[in-house]
FIMIRO-466372 format. One record per residue (C-alpha): residue in one letter; chain; x, y, z. Coordinates in nm, 4 decimals. Layout:
N
<A,A,<X,Y,Z>>;
...
This chain:
323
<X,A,<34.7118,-11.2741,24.2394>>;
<X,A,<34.7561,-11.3886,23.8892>>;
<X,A,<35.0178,-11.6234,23.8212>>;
<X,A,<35.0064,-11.7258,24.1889>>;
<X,A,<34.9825,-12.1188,24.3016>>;
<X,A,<34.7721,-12.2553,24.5581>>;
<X,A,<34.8610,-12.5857,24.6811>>;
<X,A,<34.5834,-12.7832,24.8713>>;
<X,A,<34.6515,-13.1771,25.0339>>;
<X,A,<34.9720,-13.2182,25.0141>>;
<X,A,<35.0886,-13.4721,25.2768>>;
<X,A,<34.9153,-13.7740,25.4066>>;
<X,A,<34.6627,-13.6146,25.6907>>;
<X,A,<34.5246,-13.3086,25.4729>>;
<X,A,<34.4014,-13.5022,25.1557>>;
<X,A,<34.1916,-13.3022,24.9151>>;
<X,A,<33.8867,-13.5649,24.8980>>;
<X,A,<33.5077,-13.5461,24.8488>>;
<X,A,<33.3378,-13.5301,25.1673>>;
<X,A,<33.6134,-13.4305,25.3668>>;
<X,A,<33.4259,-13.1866,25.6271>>;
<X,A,<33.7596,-13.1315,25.7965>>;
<X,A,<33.9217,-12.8402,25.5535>>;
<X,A,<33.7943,-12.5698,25.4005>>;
<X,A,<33.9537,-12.2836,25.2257>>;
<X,A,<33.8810,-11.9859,25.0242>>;
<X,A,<34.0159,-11.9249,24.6805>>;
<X,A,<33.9219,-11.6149,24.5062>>;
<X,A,<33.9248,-11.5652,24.1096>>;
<X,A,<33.8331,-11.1795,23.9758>>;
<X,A,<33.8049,-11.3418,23.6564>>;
<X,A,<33.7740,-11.6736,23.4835>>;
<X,A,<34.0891,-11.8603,23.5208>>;
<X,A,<34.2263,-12.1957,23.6586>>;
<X,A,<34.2697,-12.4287,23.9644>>;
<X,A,<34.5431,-12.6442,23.8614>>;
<X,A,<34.5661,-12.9649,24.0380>>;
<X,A,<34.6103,-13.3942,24.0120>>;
<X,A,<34.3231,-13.6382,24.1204>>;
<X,A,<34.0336,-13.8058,24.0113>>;
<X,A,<33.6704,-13.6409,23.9152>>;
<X,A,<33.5784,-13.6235,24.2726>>;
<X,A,<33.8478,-13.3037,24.3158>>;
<X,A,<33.5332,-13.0979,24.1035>>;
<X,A,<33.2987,-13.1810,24.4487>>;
<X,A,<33.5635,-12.9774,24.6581>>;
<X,A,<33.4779,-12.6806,24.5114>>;
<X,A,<33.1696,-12.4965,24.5723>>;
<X,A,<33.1203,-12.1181,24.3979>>;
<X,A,<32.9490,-11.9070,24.6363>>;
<X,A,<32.7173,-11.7746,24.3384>>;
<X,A,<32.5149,-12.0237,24.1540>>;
<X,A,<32.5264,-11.8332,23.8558>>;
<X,A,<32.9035,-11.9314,23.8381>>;
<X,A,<33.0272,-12.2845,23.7845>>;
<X,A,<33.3537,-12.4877,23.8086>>;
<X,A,<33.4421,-12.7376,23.5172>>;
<X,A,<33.6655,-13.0083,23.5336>>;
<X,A,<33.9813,-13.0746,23.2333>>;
<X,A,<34.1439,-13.3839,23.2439>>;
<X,A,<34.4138,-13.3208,22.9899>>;
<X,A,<34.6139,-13.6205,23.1323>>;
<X,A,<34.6661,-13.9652,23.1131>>;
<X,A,<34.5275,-14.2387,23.3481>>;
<X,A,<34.8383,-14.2505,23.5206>>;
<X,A,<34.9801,-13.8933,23.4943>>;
<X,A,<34.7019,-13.6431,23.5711>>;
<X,A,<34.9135,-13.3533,23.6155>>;
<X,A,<34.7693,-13.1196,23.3569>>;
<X,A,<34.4269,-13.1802,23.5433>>;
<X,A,<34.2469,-12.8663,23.5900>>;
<X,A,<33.9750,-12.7198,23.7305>>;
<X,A,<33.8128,-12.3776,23.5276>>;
<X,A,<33.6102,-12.1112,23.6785>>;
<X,A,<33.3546,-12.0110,23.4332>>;
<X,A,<33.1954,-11.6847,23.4705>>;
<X,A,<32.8680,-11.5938,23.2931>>;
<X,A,<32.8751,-11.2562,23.0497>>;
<X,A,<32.7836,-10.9199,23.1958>>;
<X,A,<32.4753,-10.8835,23.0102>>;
<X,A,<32.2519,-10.5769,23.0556>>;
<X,A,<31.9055,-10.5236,22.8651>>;
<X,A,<31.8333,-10.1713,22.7060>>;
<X,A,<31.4725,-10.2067,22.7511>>;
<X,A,<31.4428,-9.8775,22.5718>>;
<X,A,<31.2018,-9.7791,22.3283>>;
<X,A,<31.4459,-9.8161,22.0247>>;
<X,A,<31.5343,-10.2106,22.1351>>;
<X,A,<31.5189,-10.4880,22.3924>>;
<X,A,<31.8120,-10.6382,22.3158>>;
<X,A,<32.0657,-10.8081,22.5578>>;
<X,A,<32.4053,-10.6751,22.4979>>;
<X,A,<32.7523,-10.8370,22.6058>>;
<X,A,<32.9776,-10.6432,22.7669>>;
<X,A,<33.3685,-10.6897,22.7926>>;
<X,A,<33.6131,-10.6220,23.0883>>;
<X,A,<33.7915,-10.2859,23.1418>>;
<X,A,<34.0693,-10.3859,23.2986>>;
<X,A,<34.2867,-10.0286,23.2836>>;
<X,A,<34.2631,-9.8268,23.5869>>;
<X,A,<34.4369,-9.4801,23.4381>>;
<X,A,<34.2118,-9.4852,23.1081>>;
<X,A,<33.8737,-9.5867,22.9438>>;
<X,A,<33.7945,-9.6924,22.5974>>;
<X,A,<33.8824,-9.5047,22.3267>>;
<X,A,<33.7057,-9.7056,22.0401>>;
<X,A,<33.3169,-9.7096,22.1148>>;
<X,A,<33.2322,-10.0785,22.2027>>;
<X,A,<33.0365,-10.2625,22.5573>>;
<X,A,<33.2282,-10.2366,22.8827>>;
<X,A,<33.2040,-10.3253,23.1860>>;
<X,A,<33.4573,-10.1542,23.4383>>;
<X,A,<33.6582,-10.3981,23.6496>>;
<X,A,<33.8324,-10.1963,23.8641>>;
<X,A,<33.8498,-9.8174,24.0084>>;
<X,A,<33.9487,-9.5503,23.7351>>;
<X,A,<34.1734,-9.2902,23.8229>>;
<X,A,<34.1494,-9.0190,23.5379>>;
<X,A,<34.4128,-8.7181,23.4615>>;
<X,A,<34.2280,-8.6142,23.1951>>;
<X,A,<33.8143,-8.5866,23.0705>>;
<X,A,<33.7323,-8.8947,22.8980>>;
<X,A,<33.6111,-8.8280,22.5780>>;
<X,A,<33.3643,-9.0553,22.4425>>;
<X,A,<33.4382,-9.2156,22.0922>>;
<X,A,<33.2408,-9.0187,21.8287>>;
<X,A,<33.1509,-9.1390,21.5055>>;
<X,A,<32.9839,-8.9381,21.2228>>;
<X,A,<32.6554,-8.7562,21.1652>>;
<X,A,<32.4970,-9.0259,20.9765>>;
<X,A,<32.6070,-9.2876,21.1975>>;
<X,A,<32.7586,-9.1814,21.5353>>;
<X,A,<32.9350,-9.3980,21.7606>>;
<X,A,<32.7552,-9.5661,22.0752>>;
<X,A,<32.9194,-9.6671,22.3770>>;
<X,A,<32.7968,-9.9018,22.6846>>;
<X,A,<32.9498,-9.8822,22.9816>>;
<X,A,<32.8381,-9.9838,23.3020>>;
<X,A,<33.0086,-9.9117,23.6210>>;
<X,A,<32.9607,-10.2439,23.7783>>;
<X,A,<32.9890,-10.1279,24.0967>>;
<X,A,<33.3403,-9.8717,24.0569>>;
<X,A,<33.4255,-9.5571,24.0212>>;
<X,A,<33.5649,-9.3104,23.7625>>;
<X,A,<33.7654,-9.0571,23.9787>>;
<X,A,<33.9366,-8.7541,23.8084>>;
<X,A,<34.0651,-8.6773,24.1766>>;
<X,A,<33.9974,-8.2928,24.2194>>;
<X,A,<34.1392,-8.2705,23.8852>>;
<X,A,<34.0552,-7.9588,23.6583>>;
<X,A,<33.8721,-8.0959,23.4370>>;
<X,A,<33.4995,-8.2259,23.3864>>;
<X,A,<33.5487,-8.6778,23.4342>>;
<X,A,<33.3352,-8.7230,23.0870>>;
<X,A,<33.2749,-8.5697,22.7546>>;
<X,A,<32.9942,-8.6739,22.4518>>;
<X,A,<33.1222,-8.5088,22.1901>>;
<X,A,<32.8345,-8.4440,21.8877>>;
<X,A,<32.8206,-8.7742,21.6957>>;
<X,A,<32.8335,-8.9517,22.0534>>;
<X,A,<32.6094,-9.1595,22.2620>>;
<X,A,<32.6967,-9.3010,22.6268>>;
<X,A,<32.4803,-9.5425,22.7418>>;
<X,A,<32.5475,-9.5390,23.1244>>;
<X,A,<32.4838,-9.8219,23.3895>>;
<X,A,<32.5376,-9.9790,23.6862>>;
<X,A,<32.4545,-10.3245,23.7792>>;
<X,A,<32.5720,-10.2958,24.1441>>;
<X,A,<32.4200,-9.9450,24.2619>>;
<X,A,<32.7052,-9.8387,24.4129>>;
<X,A,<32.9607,-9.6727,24.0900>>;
<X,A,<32.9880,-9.3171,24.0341>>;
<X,A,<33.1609,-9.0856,23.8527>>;
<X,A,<33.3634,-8.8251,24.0690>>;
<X,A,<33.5863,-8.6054,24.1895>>;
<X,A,<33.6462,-8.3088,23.9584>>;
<X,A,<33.7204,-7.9359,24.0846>>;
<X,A,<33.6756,-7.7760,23.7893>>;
<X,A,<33.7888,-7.4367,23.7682>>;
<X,A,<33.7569,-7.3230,23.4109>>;
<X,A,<33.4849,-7.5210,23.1921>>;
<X,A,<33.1089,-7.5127,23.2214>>;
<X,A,<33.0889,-7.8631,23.3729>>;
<X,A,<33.1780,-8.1090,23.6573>>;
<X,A,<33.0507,-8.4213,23.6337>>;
<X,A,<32.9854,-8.4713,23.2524>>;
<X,A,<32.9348,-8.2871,22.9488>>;
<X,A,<32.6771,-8.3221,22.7000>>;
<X,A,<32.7140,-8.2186,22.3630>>;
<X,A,<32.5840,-8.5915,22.1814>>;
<X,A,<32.3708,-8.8406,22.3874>>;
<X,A,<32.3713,-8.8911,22.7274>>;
<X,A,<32.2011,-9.2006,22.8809>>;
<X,A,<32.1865,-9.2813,23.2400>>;
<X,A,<32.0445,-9.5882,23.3662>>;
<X,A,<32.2410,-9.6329,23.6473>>;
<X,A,<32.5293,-9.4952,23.8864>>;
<X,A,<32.5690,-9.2129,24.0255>>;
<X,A,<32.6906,-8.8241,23.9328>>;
<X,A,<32.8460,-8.7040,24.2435>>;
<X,A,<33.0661,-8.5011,24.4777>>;
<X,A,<33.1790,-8.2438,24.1417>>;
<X,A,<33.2659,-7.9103,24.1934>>;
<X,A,<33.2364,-7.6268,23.9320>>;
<X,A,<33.4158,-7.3870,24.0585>>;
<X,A,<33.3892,-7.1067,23.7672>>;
<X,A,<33.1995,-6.7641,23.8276>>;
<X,A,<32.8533,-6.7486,23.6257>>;
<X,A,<32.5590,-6.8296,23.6335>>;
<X,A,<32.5247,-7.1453,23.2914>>;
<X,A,<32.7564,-7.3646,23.4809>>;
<X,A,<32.6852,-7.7426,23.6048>>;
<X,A,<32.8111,-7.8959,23.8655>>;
<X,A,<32.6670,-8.2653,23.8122>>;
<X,A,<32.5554,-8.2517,23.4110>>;
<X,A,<32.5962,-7.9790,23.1460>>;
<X,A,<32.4261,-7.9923,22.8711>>;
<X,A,<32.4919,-7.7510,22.5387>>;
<X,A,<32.2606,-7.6768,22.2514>>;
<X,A,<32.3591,-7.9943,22.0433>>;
<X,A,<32.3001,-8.2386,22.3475>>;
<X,A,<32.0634,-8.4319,22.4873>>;
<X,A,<32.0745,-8.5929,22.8149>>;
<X,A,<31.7848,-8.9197,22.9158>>;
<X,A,<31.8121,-8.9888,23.2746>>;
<X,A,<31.5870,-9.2544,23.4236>>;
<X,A,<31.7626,-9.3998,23.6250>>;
<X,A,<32.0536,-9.3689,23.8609>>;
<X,A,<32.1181,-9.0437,24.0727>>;
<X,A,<32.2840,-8.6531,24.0669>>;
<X,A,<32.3702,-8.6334,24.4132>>;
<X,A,<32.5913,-8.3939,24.6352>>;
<X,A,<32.7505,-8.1624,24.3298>>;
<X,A,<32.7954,-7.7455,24.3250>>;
<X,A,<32.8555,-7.5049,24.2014>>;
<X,A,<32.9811,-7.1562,24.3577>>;
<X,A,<32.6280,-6.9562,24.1877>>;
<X,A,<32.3335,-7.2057,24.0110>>;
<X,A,<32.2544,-7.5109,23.8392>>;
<X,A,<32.4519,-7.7653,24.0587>>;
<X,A,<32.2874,-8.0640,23.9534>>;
<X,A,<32.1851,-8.0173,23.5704>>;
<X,A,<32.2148,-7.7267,23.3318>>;
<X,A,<32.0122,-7.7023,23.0007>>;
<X,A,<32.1813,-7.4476,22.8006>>;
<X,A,<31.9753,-7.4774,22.5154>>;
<X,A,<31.9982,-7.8232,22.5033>>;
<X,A,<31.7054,-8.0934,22.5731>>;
<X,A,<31.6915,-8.3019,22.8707>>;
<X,A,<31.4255,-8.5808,22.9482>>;
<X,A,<31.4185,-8.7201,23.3234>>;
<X,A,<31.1893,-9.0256,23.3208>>;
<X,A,<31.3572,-9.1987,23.6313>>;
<X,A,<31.5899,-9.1397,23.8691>>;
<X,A,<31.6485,-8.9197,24.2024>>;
<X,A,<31.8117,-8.5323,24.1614>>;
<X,A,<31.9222,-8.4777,24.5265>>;
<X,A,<32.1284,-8.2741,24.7648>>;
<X,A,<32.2952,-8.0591,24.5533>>;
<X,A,<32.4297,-7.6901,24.6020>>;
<X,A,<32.3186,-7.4189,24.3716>>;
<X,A,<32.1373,-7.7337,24.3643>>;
<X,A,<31.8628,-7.6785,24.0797>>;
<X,A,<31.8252,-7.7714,23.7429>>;
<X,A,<31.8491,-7.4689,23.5069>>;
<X,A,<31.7163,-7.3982,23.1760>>;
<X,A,<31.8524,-7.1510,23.0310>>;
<X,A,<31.8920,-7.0049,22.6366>>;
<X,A,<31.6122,-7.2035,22.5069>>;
<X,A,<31.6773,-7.5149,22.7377>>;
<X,A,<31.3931,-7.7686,22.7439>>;
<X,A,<31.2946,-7.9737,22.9814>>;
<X,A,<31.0107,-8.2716,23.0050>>;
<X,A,<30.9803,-8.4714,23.3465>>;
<X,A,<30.7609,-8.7354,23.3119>>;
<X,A,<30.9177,-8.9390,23.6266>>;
<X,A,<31.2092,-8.9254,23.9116>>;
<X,A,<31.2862,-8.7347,24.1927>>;
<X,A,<31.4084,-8.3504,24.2444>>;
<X,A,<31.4753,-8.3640,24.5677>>;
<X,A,<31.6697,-8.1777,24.8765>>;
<X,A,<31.8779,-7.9499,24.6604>>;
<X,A,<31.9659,-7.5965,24.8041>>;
<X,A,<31.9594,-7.2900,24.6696>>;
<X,A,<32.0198,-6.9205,24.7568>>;
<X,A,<31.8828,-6.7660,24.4112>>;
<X,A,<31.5467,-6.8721,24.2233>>;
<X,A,<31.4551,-7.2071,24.2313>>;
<X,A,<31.5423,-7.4358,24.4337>>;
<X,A,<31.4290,-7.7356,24.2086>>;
<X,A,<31.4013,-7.6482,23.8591>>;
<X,A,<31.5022,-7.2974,23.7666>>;
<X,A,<31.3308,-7.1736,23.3945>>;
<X,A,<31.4458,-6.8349,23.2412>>;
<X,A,<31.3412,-6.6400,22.9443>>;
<X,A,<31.3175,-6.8380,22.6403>>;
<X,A,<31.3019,-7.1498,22.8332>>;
<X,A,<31.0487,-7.4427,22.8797>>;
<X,A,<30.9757,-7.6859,23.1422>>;
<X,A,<30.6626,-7.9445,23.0746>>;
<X,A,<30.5941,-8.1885,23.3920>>;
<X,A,<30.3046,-8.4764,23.3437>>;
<X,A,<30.4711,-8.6992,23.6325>>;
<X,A,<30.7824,-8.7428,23.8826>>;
<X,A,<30.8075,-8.5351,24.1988>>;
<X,A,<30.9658,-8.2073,24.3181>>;
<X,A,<30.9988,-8.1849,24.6856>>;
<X,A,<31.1682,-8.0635,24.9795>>;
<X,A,<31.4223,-7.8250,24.7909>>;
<X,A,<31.4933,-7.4697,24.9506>>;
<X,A,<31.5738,-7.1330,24.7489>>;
<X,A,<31.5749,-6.7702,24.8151>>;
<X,A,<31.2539,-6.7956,24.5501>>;
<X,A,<31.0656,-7.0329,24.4326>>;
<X,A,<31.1857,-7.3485,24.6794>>;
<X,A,<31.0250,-7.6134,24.3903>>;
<X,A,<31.0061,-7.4507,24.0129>>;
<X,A,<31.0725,-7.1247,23.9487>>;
<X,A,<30.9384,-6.9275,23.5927>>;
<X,A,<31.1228,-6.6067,23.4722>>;
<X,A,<30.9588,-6.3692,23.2878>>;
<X,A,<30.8992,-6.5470,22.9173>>;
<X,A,<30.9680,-6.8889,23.0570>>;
C-alpha cells in the first residue's frame, strides 16, 4: 500500500546481501515508486523484476558513511499503443487513470488503472466541428461498470472521437439495464473506434424495435470496429449487438457474438460495409439473425464471416423490401 515500509535484513542472521540464496520475498509496486533502504551497490542485485521490460535503479543520495537516503526506484516503461490506422502510425503515450468513480473529462491518452464503477454515462470530451476532440483510452485489462445502472456506460457526443483499446484482452465495458434510451453499451453520435475490449453483458430494456443493446449508432455517428468483441448484450425485441439508425458503421475486425435480439440492424438509411470480423452465434426470434437490413438501408460485404446465428427468418442476413 502506498506509504507503507518494508523492512528487509534487519538483525545479524537475515542480511540483505548479493548472493544470498537463503531469503526471498515479494514486493509489489502498481506503479513506479521506491524501495528505500542503506547498503552498498550490491543491494540493486537483490532485486529482480519479474518483467524484463521493467528495471530497478539504484540512488545513492548519501554520504560514504551515512547511506540512509539510499534508494532503490522501480521504473516502469510508458503504456504505448500504435494506431496503425490509415490516418497515422504513430506511437502514442498514455497516462494513468487512477479514479475508480469517474473517467476523463478533458480529451487526452489514458490508460485505466483500476476498475470503474460509473453512476452516470460517461460522456466523451467533444471539441468543435472544425476540430473535434479525440480521446485514447485503453482498458488495460479493467472494466467500466455502470452496475445495472439506467443509463448507457458511454456517450460520443458529435465533435467526438473515442479511440478504444485494450492491451490485456480481458477489459470491457458493462453492466447497464437501461430502461429508457436507445442504447446499452455505448452511444454513437461522433466517432467510435474499437480496437480492443470488449462490449458486453448490456441490457436495453426499452420496447421498440431501433434499440441497441451493445452499440447504437444515430445518423451523425460512425462506429470502426476491428478489433475487440460485442458479446452477450439484448435487447427485449432486435438489434442486440449493433444498431445503425442511419448512421455508418465499418467492421473490419473483430468477433459480433452471442447476443439476444442478437443482430445488427440497419435501419432509416443505416449503412453498413464488412470487409472483415466475425458475426457470429447471435439469436434471434424476428428477421435476421446476423445482419438485419430494412427499407432504405444498405449492407455491402467483400470479406469477414457470418455464421452460425439463428432467427425466425433469415438465420445470416436478412433484406427487407427496398434494402
Amino acid at each position: 500500500a502506498t506509504g507503507k515500509t518494508v523492512t528487509l535484513g534487519t538483525g545479524e542472521k537475515a542480511p540483505v546481501t548479493e548472493g544470498n540464496d537463503k531469503m526471498s520475498i515479494g514486493v509489489t509496486l502498481q506503479t513506479a515508486g521506491k524501495l528505500t533502504g542503506s547498503g552498498t551497490e550490491a543491494l540493486i542485485n537483490c532485486f529482480i523484476p519479474d518483467d524484463a521490460a521493467y528495471s530497478v535503479l539504484l540512488h545513492n543520495n548519501g554520504t560514504p558513511n551515512d547511506q540512509t537516503d539510499d534508494y532503490l526506484q522501480l521504473i516502469i516503461p510508458p503504456h504505448v499503443h500504435n494506431m496503425g490506422t490509415v490516418d497515422t502510425t504513430d506511437d502514442l503515450t498514455f497516462q494513468p487513470w487512477t479514479n475508480a468513480t469517474e473517467l476523463p473529462d478533458t480529451a487526452g491518452n489514458y490508460y485505466l488503472d483500476t476498475d470503474v464503477t460509473l453512476s452516470a454515462t460517461w460522456n466523451v470530451p467533444a471539441g468543435t466541428e472544425q476540430a473535434p476532440a479525440v480521446t485514447n483510452l485503453c482498458l488495460n485489462g479493467h472494466v467500466i461498470d455502470a452496475n445495472e445502472g439506467n443509463f448507457n456506460v458511454i456517450t460520443v457526443p458529435e465533435n467526438a472521437e473515442l479511440n478504444l483499446y485494450d492491451c490485456k484482452e480481458s477489459g470491457k465495458v458493462t453492466g447497464s439495464y437501461n430502461m429508457e434510451g436507445t442504447s446499452g453499451g455505448v452511444y454513437v453520435s461522433g466517432t467510435f473506434n474499437l480496437y480492443g475490449g470488449a462490449i458486453s453483458d448490456n441490457i436495453n430494456c426499452n420496447d421498440g424495435y431501433e434499440l441497441a443493446g451493445g452499440v447504437y449508432v444515430d445518423s451523425s455517428g460512425t462506429f470502426n470496429m476491428s478489433g475487440g468483441m460485442i458479446r452477450h448484450n439484448g435487447t427485449m425485441d432486435a438489434y442486440g449487438s449493433v444498431c445503425v439508425d442511419g448512421g455508418t458503421f465499418n467492421l473490419s475486425g473483430g468477433t459480433i457474438s452471442r447476443n439476444y435480439g442478437g443482430n445488427v440492424g440497419l435501419v432509416n438509411g443505416g449503412k453498413m460495409t464488412m470487409t472483415g470480423g466475425e458475426i457470429s452465434g447471435n439469436a434471434w426470434g424476428g428477421t435476421g439473425g446476423g445482419v438485419a437490413v430494412t427499407t432504405g438501408a444498405t449492407f455491402e460485404m467483400t470479406g469477414g464471416t457470418i455464421t452460425g446465428n439463428t432467427a425466425f427468418i433469415g438465420g445470416g442476413v436478412f433484406v427487407d423490401y427496398g434494402g
